[in-house]
N, C-alpha and C positions, 0 to 999 in steps of 0.2 A: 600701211593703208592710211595711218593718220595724216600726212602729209600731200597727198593727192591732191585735193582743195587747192594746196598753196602753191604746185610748180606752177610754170607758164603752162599752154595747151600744149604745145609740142613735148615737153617733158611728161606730161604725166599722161598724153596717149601713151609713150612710147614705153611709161611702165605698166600701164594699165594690159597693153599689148602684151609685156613680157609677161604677167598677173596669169595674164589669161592662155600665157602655155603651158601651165605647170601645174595648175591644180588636182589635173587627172589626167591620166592615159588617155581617156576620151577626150578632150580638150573643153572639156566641159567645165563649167567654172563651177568653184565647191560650194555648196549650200552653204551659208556660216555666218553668223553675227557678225559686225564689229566687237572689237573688244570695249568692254564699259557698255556698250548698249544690249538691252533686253526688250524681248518682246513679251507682251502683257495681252493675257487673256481677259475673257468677261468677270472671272471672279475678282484678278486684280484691277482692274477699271472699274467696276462697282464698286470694291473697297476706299479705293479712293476719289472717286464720284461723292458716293456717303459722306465723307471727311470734308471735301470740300463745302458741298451744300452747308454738313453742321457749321461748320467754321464761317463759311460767307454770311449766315443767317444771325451770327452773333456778331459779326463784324455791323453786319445794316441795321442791326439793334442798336447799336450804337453811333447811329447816325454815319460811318464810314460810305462815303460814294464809292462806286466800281469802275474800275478803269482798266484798262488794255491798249497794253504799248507792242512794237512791232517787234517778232524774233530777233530783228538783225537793229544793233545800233553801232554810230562807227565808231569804231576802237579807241578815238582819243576821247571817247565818252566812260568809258569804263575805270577811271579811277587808277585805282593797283593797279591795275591789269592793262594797263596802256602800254602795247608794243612799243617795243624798239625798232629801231630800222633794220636789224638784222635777223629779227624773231617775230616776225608780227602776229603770230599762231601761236608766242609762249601763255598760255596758262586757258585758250581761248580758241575757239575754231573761224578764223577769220578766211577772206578772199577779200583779191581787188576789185572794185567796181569799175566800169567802164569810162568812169572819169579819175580812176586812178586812188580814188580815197579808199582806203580799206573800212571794211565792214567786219561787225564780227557776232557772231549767234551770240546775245545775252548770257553773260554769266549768273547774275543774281536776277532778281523783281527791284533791286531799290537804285542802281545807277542811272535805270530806265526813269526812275520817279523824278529822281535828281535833274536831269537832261528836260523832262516834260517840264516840272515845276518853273525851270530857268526860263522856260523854251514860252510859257505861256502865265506868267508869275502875274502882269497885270492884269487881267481877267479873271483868276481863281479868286476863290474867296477865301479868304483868310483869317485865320491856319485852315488850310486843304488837306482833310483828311478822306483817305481813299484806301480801299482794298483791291488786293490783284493776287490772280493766280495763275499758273502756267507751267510750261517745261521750260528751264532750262539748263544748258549747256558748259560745260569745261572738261577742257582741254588735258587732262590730268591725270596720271598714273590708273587707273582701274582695279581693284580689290575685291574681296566679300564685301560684298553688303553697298559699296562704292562703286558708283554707275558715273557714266560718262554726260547723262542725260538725266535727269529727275524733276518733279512736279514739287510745286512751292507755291505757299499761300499766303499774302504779307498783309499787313496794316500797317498803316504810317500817317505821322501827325507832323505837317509841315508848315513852320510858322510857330510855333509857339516855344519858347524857353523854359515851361514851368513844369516845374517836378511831379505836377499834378498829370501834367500830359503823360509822363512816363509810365504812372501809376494807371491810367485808363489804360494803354497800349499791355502794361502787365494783367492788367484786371481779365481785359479780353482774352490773352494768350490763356490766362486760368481757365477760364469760361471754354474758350474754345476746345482744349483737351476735355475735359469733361462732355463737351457735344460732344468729338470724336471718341468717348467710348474710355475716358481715362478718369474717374472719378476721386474724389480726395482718397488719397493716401497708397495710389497707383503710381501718379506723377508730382512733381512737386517746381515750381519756379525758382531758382536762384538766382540771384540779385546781386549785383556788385558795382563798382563809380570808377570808372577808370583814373579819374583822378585822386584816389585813394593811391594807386599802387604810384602815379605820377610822383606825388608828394615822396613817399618811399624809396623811390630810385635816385631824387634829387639827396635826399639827404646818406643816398650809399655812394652818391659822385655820380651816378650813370649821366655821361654828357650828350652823346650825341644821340640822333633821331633813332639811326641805322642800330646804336646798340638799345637803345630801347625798345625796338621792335622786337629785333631778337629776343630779349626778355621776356615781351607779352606773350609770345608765340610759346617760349619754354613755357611759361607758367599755363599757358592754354592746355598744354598735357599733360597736366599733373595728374586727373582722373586717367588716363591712360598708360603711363610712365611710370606713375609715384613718386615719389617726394626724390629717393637714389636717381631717377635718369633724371629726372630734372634737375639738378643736384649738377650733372651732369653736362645738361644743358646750357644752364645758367654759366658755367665755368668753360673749359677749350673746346667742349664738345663731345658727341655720343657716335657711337657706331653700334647700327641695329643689327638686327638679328643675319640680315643678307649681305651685310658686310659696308654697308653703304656709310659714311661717314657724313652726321651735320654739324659743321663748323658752331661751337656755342658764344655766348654775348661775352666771355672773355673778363667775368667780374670775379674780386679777389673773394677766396674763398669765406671772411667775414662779410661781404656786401651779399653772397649769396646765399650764406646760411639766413641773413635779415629779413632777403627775401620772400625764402620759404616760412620762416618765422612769421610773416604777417597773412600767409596764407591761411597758417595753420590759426589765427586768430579768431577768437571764436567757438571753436572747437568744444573748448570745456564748457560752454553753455551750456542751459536746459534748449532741447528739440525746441527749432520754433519760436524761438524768444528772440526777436529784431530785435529790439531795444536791448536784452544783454548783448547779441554780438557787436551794437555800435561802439556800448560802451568798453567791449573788448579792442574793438579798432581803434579807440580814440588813445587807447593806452598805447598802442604803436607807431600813429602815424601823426597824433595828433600834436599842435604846433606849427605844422610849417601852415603855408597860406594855400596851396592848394587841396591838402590833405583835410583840412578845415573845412574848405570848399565843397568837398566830395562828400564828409560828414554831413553837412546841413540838408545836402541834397537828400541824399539817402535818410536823413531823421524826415521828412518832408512827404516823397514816398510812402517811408511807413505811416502815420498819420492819412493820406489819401487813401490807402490800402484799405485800411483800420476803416474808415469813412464806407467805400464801397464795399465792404463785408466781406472781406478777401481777408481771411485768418493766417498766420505764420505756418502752418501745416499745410498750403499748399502755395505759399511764395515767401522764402526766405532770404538772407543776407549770408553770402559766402562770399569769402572774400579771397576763396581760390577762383573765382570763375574769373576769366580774361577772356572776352573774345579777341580771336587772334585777328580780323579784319583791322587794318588800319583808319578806316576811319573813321571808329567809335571814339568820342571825346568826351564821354562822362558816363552814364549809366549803362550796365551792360547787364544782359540777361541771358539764365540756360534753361530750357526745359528739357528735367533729366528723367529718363525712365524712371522707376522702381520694382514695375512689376517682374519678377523671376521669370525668362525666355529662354529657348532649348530653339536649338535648327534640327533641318531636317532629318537629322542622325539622333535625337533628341541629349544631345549636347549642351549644355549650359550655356548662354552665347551674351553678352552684354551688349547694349544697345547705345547708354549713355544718352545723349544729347538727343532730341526729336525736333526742335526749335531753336531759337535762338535771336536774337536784336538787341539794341539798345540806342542810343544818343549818338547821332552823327551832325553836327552841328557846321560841319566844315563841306560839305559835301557837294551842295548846292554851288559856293561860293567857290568851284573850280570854273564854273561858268559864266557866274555873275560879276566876280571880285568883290561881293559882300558876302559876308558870316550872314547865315541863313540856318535857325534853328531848329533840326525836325527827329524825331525818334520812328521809331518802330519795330516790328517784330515779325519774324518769317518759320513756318510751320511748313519742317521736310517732309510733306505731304504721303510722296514714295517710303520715305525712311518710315514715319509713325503707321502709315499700312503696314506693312514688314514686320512691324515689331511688335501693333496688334495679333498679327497672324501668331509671329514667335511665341506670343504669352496667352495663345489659346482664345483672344478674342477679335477674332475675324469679323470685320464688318458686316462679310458677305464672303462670308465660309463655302458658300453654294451658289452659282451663279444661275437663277432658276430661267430654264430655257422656254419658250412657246409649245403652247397647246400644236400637237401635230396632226394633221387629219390625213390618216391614210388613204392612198390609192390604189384601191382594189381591184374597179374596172375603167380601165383606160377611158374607155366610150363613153362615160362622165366625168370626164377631167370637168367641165363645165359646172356640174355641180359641186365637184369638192371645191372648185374655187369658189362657189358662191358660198356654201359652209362658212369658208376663212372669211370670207368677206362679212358677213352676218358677225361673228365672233370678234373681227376687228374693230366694228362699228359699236358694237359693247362695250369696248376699252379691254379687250381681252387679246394679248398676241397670242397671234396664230399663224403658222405656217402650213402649206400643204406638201406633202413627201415628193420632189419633184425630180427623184431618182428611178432605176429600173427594177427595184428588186421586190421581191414576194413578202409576205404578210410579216413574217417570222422577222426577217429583216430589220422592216418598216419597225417592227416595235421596237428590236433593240435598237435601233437610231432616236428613236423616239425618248430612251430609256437613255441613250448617251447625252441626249441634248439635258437630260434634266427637266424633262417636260412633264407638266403637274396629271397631266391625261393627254389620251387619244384617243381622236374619234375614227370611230372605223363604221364607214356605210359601203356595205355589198350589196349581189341582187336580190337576198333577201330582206335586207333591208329600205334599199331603194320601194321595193312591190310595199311591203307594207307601210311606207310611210315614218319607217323611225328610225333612230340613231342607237349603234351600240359603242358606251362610253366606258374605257378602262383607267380608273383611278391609279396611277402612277407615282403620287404621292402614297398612298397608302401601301404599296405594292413594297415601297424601299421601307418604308417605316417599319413594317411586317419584318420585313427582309434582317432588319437592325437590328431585331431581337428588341426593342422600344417595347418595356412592359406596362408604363403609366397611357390612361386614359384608355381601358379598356370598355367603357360603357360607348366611349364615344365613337372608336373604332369597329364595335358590335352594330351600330348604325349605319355604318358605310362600308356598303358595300363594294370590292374590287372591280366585278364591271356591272355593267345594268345597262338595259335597253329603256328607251324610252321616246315616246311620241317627240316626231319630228322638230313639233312648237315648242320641244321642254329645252330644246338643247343647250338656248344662253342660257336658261337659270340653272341649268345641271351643272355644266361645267364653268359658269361662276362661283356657285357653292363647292366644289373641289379648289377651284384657286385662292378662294377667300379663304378656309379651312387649313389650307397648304403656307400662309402667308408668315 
């Protein structure tokens, strides 16, 4: 199915044709995802609704503008990930446009920044800092927990070189996990300079580009792998569990031990103490001129950090963190779970990373032919929902459905619409049951939406003028076995009749109550 998008049209009718002989006996085509994609109910769209809002609201606290770039940009804009002539769908879901330029769905939020920045540099103001959020897309093997589609929330400071900017861009990401529901000592930031490991690998010999990527990338999985596959890595190469072989960066086995050696740098610290792990990095790397470089930076940082009240308990200095992207060129950063998470079998499950950015200083200047300065950082929106749910703190555990007002006698459909329509205009949803089924029914629909009450007017009620209202929130509470707040629940009633005029402030008082 992945490759549909990218034949000509006569290729991919004629499989889409074949597709469509085979799914069934009845030639019916089979109900079924793509692989990597999911669909997402109201409880997971609220969850991450929530995350968003927190996150964007600490982001405009900080003076960051809002910006939105288009799904599709074309593919020689995307960096890494710039097709070949032979693969122009490798890592990316691309099609030709009808002048022949291929396009491709957005991998990241930040190639898009790069491309806008280059696209519109004399007019912004300068350094252009801006937040963006959105779905996007790649093209890429699919797994637990790894989707082919997911939502991302970035900030980036574009124009500026100072370490100070990096430190605001980390301050935020703190901040922001904390709105989203991750309080100190839940998650915690780590910090690292890519020109630390730069310096390191000069003085192990690593010469070329190709093999230092390799390296980054090994060292990227060290939280994943451990110190052996990396080990592993770093040296001819690993073969996983499914038999799959990754060619590794091919360094002699002292250049790789040095390397795990400076990851593990640090380590014997007191929790939390930046300043002891620089001065554990400086005993490794320090001397050459990049590794130097990478030092000041990161002493520099801390000091800003230190300034905006951001303590070492929830952003520290690890010097295993490597983002594996190419085009981070000095401070890099992870935002790592902590909190203990079990999936749906309640299995222990690790989460790791929820975020991540640092310093891409090179990025811009694919477009411009100037070095253009900008950091930033991006919150896996989808993945930190997920992981709140795993560790028991669901944003929005309950996706609370509208007030339902049942229809009991057809011959006033008229009036129950005007009901919702009353109830609507209070800032209260409301729906009316606009199905065929009888009372009993009606309720439990009512009871599956998650609906806080319902209204139910018969012809006994239409004659006298009132409304009988069933508290549905209380009804589950009851239901839960929920033994606190027994006096409060002794007041509220399960259902109650009451005059016609009562009905917004009744069933406001059930949803404020319920909230």
């Amino acid at each position: 199915m992945d490759d549909l998008p990218f034949l000509s049209s006569g290729a991919a009718r004629a499989k889409r044709d074949a597709m469509s002989d085979t799914p069934s006996a009845s030639g019916r085509p089979e109900a079924r995802s793509p692989r990597g994609f999911i669909d997402r109910r109201a409880r997971d769209l609220a969850a991450e609704r929530k995350i968003l809002t927190a996150v964007s609201e600490v982001y405009e606290r900080h003076g960051f503008e809002a910006l939105e770039t288009g799904a599709f940009e074309y593919a020689d804009a995307l960096g890494k990930f710039l097709p070949d002539a032979d693969r122009p769908n490798e890592g990316v879901f691309a099609l030709q446009d009808d002048d022949e330029q291929w396009m491709a769905l957005r991998y990241d939020l930040t190639a898009p920044l790069a491309r806008f920045a280059a696209q519109n540099w004399e007019s912004l103001p300068k350094p252009f800092r801006r937040y963006a959020y959105g779905p996007v897309w790649r093209n890429e093997k699919p797994g637990p927990g790894r989707y082919r589609e997911f939502v991302q929330c970035d900030a980036d400071t574009v124009g500026s070189a100072r370490p100070e900017a990096d430190a605001e861009i980390i301050a935020m990401a703190v901040a922001g996990l904390e709105a989203a529901g991750l309080p100190a000592g839940t998650a915690v930031l780590k910090i690292n300079n890519r020109k630390l490991l730069n310096g390191l690998m000069s003085a192990a010999g690593v010469a070329s580009e190709a093999q230092k990527l390799t390296v980054l990338r090994a060292v990227d999985k060290l939280d994943r792998l451990g110190p052996d596959g990396v080990r592993l890595l770093l040296g001819e190469g690993r073969k996983d569990e499914s038999g799959d072989f990754t060619k590794g960066a091919g360094l002699t086995a002292s250049a790789a031990e040095r390397v795990l050696a400076f990851t593990a740098a640090g380590a014997g610290a007191s929790v939390g103490d930046r300043a002891a792990t620089l001065n554990a990095l400086a005993d490794v790397v320090g001397g050459s001129a990049e590794g130097d470089e990478g030092l000041a930076e990161l002493a520099a940082i801390d000091a800003a950090l230190t300034s905006l009240g951001v303590g070492a308990d929830r952003a520290l200095f690890d010097p295993a963190v490597v983002r594996g992207l190419e085009y981070y060129t000095g401070a890099v950063f992870e935002a790592d779970l902590l909190l203990q998470t079990t999936d749906e079998k309640g299995q222990a499950v690790r989460f790791g990373s929820v975020g991540g950015g640092g310093r891409y200083d090179d990025l811009v200047a694919r477009f411009t032919g100037e070095r253009t300065p900008a950091v930033g950082f991006s919150f896996g929106v989808t993945r930190l929902a997920a992981a709140l749910r795993a560790a028991g703190r669901d944003l929005a555990a309950e996706a609370r459905g509208p007030v339902v007002v049942l229809v009991l006698e057809q011959s006033r459909m008229a009036d129950y619409l005007s009901v919702a329509g009353e109830l609507r205009a209070a800032g209260i949803a409301t729906e009316v049951y606009l199905g065929t089924s009888g009372m009993r029914p009606q309720m439990k629909y009512a009871d599956r939406r998650l609906s806080p009450a319902a209204v139910i007017i018969g012809g006994d009620e239409f004659a006298a003028g009132t409304v009988t209202i069933k508290d549905l929130d209380l009804g589950r509470e009851l239901a839960s076995g929920v033994t606190d707040n027994a006096a409060w629940r002794a007041e509220r009633p399960g259902q109650l009749t009451v005059a016609r005029g009562e009905l917004v402030a009744t069933i406001r008082k059930i949803v404020d109550a319920g909230r």
